[in-house]
KOLTITOR-270595 format. One record per residue: x, y, z of N, C-alpha, C in turn; residue in three letters. Coordinates in steps of 0.02 Angstrom, whole numbers, plus 32768, in hexadecimal, padded with zeros to 4 digits. Example, Ala and Ser with C-alpha at 12.3 -4.5 7.8 and 13.67 -1.06 7.14 Angstrom:
<tikols>
82947EE4818682677F1F818682947F5B8186ALA 82827F90816282AC7FCB816582858002818ASER 
</tikols>
This chain:
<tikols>
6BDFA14170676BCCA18070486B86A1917062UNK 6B85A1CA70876B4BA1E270AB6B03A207705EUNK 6ADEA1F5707D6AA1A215704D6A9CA262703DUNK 6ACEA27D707A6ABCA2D470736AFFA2E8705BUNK 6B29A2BC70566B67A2D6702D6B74A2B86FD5UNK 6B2AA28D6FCE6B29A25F6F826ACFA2756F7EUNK 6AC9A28D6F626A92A2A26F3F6A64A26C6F1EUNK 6AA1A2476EDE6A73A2176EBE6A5BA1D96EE2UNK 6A9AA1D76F106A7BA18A6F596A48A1A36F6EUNK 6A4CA1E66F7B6A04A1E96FA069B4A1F06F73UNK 69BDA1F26F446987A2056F16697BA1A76F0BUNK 69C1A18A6F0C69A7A1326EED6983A1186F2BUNK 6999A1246F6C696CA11F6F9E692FA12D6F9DUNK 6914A1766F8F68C7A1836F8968ADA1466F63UNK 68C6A13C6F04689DA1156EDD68B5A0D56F03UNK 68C6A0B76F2568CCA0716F446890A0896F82UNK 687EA0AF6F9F6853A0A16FE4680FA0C46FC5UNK 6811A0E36F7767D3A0DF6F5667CAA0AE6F17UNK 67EBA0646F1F67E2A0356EF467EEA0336EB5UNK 6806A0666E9C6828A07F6E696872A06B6E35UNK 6897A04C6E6F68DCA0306E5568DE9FF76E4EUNK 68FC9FC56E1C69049F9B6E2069479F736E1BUNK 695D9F3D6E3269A29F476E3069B79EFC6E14UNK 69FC9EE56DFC6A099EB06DE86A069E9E6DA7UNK 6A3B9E856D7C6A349E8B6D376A009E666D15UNK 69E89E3A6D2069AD9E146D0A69669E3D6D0CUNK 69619E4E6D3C69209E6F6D5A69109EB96D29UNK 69639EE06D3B69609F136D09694E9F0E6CC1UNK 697D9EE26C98696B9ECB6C5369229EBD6C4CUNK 68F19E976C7968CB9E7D6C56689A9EC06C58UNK 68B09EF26C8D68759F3A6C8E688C9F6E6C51UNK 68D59F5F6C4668E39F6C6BF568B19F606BC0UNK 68AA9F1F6BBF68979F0A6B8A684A9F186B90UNK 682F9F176BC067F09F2B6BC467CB9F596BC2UNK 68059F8D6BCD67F69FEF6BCD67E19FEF6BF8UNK 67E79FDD6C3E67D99FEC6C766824A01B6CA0UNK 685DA0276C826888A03A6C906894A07C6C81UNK 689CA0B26CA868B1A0F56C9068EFA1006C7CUNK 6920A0E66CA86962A1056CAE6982A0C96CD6UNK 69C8A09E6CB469DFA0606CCD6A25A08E6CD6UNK 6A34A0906D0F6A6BA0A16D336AA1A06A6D51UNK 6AE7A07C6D3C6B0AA0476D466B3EA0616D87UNK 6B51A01D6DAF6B9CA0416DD36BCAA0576DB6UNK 6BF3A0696DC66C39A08B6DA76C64A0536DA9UNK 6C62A0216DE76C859FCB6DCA6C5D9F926DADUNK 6C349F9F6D9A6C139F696D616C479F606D4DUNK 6C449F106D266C709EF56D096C639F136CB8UNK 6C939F106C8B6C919F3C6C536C5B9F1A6C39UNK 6C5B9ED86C266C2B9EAD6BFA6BE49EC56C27UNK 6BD79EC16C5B6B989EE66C726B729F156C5EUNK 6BB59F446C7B6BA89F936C566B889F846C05UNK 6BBF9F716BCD6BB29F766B966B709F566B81UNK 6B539F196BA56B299F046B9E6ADB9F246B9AUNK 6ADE9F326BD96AA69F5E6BFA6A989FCC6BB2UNK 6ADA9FDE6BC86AD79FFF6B7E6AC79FE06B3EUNK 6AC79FB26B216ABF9F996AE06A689F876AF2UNK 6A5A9F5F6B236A0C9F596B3469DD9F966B1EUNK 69F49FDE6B4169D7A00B6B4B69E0A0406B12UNK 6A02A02A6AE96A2AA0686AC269F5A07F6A82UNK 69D4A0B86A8A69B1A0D66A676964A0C36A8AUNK 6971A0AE6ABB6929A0AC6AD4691FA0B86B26UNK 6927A0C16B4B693DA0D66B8C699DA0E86BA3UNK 6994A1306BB569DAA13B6BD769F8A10D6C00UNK 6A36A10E6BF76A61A0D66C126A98A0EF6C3EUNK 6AB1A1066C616AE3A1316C886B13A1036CBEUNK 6B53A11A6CB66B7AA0E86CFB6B83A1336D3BUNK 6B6DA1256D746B66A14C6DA86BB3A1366DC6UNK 6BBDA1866DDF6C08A1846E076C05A15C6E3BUNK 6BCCA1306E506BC9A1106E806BE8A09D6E83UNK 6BFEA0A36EB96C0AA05B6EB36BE0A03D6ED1UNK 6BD39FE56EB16BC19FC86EDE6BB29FC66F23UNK 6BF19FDA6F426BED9FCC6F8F6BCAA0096FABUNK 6BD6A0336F8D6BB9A0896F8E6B48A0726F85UNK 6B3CA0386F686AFEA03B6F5F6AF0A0026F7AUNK 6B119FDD6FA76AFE9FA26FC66AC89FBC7002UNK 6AAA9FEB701F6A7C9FED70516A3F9FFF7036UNK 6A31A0086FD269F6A00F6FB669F19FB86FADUNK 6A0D9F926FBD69EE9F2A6FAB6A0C9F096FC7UNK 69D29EC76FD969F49E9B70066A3A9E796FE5UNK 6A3E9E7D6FA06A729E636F8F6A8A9E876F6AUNK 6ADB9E856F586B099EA56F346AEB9EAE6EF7UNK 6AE49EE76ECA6AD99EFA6E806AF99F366E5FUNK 6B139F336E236B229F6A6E096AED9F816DE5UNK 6ABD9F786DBC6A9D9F756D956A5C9F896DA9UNK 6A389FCE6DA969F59FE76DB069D6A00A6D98UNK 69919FFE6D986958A0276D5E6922A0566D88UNK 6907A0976D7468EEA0B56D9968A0A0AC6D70UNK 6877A0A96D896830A09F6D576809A0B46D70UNK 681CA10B6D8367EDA1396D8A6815A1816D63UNK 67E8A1906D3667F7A1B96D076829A20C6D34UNK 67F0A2146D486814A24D6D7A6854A24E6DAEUNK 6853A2126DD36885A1F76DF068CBA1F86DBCUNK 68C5A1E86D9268EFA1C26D53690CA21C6D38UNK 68EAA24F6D42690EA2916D24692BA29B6D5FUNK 6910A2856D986933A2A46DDA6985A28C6DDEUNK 696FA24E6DDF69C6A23A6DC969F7A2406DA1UNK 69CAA24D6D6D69FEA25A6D156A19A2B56D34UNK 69E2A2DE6D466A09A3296D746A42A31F6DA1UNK 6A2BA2D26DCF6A7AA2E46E066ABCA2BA6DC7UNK 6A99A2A06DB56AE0A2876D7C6B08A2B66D60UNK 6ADEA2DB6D3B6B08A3146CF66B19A32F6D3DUNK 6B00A34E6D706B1CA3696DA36B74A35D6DB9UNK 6B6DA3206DE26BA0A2FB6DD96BD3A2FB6DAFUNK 6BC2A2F36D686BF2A2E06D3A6C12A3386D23UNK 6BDDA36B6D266BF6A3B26D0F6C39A3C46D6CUNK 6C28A3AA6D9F6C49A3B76DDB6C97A3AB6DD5UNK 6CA4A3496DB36CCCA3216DB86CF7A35D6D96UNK 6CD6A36C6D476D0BA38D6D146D28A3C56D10UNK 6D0AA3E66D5A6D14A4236D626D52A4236D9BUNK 6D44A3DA6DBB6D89A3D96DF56DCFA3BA6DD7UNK 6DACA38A6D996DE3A36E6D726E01A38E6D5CUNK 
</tikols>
């Protein structure tokens, strides 16, 4: 999936090459817990217990969202495989939550 045909890949790219993203479920949780986290974005194949996890972490205190994107779709933002990422730059973090509702108002309109 090319960057000029996926919007939010390309926006997770910027906050990864401005230090901004962080990725991996451990890493994420603990910027949860610290309020260092804006916005914890999940793959669309997270495993359910992941997903639910990471929502229950965040729930009422940082947005939690699963992106139409997979894994393999975000394997060239880390050296290693992750579903699981946090954006911890405030601005960055609306930029993405825009291509999301984006996304999600697109899907329901083709569905």
């Amino acid at each position: 999936m090319a960057n000029d045909k996926d919007p939010l890949l390309g926006t997770l790219g910027i906050c990864r090459k401005a230090g901004k993203l962080l990725h991996g479920y451990d890493r994420v949780e603990e910027a949860v817990m610290r309020g260092k986290a804006c916005l914890v974005l999940l793959a669309c194949d997270a495993s359910k217990r992941t997903t639910q996890h990471m929502q229950d972490t965040c729930r009422g205190v940082i947005p939690c969202a699963v992106m139409p994107l997979k894994g393999e779709d975000l394997r060239m933002l880390t050296p290693k495989p992750a579903a699981v990422f946090a954006v911890t730059d405030e601005n960055l973090a609306h930029l993405c939550a825009g291509y999301l509702k984006k996304q999600v108002k697109e899907d329901s309109a083709n569905g």
